[in-house]
Structures are given as C-alpha cells and as structure tokens.
C-alpha positions in Angstrom: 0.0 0.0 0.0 1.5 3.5 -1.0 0.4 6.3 0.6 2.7 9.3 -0.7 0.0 10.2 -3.6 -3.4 9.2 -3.4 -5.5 10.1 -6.4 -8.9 11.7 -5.9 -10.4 12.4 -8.9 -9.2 14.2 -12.0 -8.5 17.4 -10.2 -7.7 16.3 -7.0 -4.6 14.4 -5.7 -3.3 13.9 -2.2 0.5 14.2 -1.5 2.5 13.0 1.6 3.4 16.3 3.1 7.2 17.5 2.3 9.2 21.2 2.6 7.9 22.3 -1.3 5.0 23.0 0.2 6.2 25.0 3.8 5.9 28.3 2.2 2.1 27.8 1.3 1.0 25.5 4.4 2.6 28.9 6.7 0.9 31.4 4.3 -2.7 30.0 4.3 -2.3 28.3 7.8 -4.1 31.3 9.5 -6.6 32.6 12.4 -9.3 31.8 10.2 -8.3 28.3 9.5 -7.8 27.1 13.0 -11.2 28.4 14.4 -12.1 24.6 14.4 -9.5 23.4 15.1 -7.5 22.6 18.9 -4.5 25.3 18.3 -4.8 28.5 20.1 -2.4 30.4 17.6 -1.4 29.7 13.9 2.5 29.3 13.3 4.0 32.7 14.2 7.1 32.0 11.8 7.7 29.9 9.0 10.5 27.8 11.1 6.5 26.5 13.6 5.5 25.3 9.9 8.6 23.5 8.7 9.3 21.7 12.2 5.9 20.4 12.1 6.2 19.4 8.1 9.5 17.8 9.3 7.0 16.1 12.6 4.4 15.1 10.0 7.2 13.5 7.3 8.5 11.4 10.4 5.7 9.7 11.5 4.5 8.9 7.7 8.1 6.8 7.9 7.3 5.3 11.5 3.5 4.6 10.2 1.4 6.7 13.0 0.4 9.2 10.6 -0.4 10.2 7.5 -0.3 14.1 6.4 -1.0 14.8 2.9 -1.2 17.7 1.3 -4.3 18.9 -1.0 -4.1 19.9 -4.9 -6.6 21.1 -6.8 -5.7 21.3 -10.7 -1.7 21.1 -8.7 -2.3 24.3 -7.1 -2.2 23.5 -3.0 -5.5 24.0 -1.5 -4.7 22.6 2.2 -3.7 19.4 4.1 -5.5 16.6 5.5 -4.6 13.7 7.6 -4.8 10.3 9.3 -3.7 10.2 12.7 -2.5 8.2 15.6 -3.0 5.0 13.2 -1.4 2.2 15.5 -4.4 2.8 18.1 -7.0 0.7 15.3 -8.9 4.0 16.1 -7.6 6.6 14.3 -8.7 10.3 13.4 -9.1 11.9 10.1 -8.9 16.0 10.2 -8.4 18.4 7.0 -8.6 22.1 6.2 -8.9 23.6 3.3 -7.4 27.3 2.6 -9.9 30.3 2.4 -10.2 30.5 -1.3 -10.9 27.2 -2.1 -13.3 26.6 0.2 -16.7 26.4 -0.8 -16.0 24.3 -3.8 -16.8 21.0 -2.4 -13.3 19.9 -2.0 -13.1 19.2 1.3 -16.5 16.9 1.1 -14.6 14.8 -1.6 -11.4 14.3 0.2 -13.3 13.3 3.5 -15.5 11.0 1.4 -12.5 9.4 -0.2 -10.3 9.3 2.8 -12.2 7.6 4.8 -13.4 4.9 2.7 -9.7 4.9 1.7 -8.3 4.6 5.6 -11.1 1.7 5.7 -10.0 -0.1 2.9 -5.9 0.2 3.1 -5.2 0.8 7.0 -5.6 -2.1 9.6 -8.0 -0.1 11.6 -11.7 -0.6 13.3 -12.8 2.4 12.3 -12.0 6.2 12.0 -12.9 9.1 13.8 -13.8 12.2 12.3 -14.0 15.0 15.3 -16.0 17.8 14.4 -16.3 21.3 16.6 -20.2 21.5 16.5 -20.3 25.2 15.2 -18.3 24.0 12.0 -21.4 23.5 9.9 -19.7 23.1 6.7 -17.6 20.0 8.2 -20.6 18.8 10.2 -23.1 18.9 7.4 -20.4 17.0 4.8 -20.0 14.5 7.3 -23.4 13.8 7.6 -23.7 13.1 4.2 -21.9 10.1 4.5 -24.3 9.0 6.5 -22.8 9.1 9.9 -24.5 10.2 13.1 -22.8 11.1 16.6 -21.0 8.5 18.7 -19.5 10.6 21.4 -19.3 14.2 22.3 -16.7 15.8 24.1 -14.8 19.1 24.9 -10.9 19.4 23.9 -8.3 22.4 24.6 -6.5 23.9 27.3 -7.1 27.9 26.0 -9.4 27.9 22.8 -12.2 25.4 23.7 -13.9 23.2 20.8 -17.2 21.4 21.3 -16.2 18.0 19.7 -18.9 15.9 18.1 -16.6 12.6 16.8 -17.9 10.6 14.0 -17.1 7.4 13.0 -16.3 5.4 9.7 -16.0 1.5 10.9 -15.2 -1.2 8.3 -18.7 -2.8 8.3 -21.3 -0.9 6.9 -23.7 -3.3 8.5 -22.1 -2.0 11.9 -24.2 -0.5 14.9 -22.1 2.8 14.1 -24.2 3.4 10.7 -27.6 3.8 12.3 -28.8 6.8 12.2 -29.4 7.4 15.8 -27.1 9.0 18.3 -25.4 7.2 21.0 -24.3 8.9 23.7 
C-alpha cells in the first residue's frame, strides 16, 4: 500500500506532506483556519510550519500518521490527515485554505479518505472529530451518513465542542444507524 500520492479524482490528488509545500502551508495556515481546530495560535514564523512538516514526514516513515497535502488542478489548496494510526482507532482531520473553500473539495477528500483509511489501514474504524459550530464540516459528514457517537470538549485555552464521528469497516455495523449514542 502506498500512501505518498493518493488520487482523488481528475482534479484532486493527495501528496505526503514535504518542505515544497512549507511556504504555502505557513501562508494560508491562519486565524481563520484554525477556528475549528484545537490550536490556540497559527504558526508565528515559518520555522513552527517546517518543524511540524518535518514532525508530519517522520511519523509517515514510522507509520502513526499520514499528512497529505491537498491539490486542486496542482495548485495547493490545504492538508488533510490520518492520525495516531497504530491505536485501530484513528482520526481523520483536514482544512482547506480560504479560497478554495466552498468548492466542495473538502467533502470529496473526506469521502475518499475515509473509505480509503477503511480499505488500506488495519483499523476498526476512523474518527472524524467535528467542533459542532463548523457546519460546513458537520453537514459533509453527515452526508456520508454518519450520526454522533460521542461528544466531548478538547483544549487547554481555545475550547472546541467536539462531536466525533465514526467510519467503521462494516457498513452493517451498529455505528451506521442513524441514531445517536451517547
């Protein structure tokens, strides 16, 4: 199983994270961008953004983690990620940069990377945490048909709401029903 280039569709492509992309991941990676997610300040200087490209390239070698990043038409529209992969439950996060979002890439990478983490990762499932207040995130995850399996609160300054999804292996598994469980 390779994981350095994962092909979305004809205008999308995944690539592992590496340093060509250090000046774009620091330059988009803003305030805006990390309102859902659990960082209480984007990188301050581009030396934050290559130590954790460097982080990110390491565990892709150990196997914990994978960071892509996001083309669109090969212009870099964000990063996405599979994370803490020797638990058998791991999490899935993205973001997208401001000026591609709204496009409906981010709903085809999640679609594709989770049925992808599914199909090529020895996991149970996948967790997709959502802060409740991102509605974009929340209502492309509900496509896939997903409802709630847990709700909790992460951070130690900024505070998210976390609503955590979950992709298992079996569709036919008590995690597909459409009910909550709390």
């Amino acid at each position: 199983m390779s994981f350095e280039c994962v092909r979305i569709d004809g205008q999308i492509k995944l690539v592992s994270i590496c340093l060509n992309y250090a000046q774009e991941v620091f330059d988009t990676f803003d305030k805006d961008i990390i309102e859902f997610l659990p960082l209480d300040e984007p990188p301050q200087n581009i030396d934050e953004t290559i130590s954790f490209i460097n982080s990110s390239m390491e565990q892709g070698r150990k196997g914990t983690d994978y960071v892509w990043t996001i083309l669109h038409n090969e212009e870099f529209a964000g990063c996405c990620g599979i994370h803490s992969i020797q638990t058998k439950q791991p999490h899935f996060g993205l973001w997208i940069r401001k000026e591609m979002q709204g496009k409906g890439l981010g709903k085809k990478v999640v679609h594709h990377m989770l049925a992808w983490g599914i199909e090529n990762l020895d996991v149970e499932y996948i967790k997709y945490p959502v802060d409740n207040r991102n509605k974009r995130s929340t209502q492309l995850i509900r496509d896939l048909g997903l409802s709630i399996h847990d709700t909790y609160e992460i951070g130690t300054g900024k505070k998210l709401q976390v609503d955590e999804y979950r992709y298992y292996k079996s569709k036919s598994s008590s995690s597909m029903k459409q009910n909550k469980d709390r």
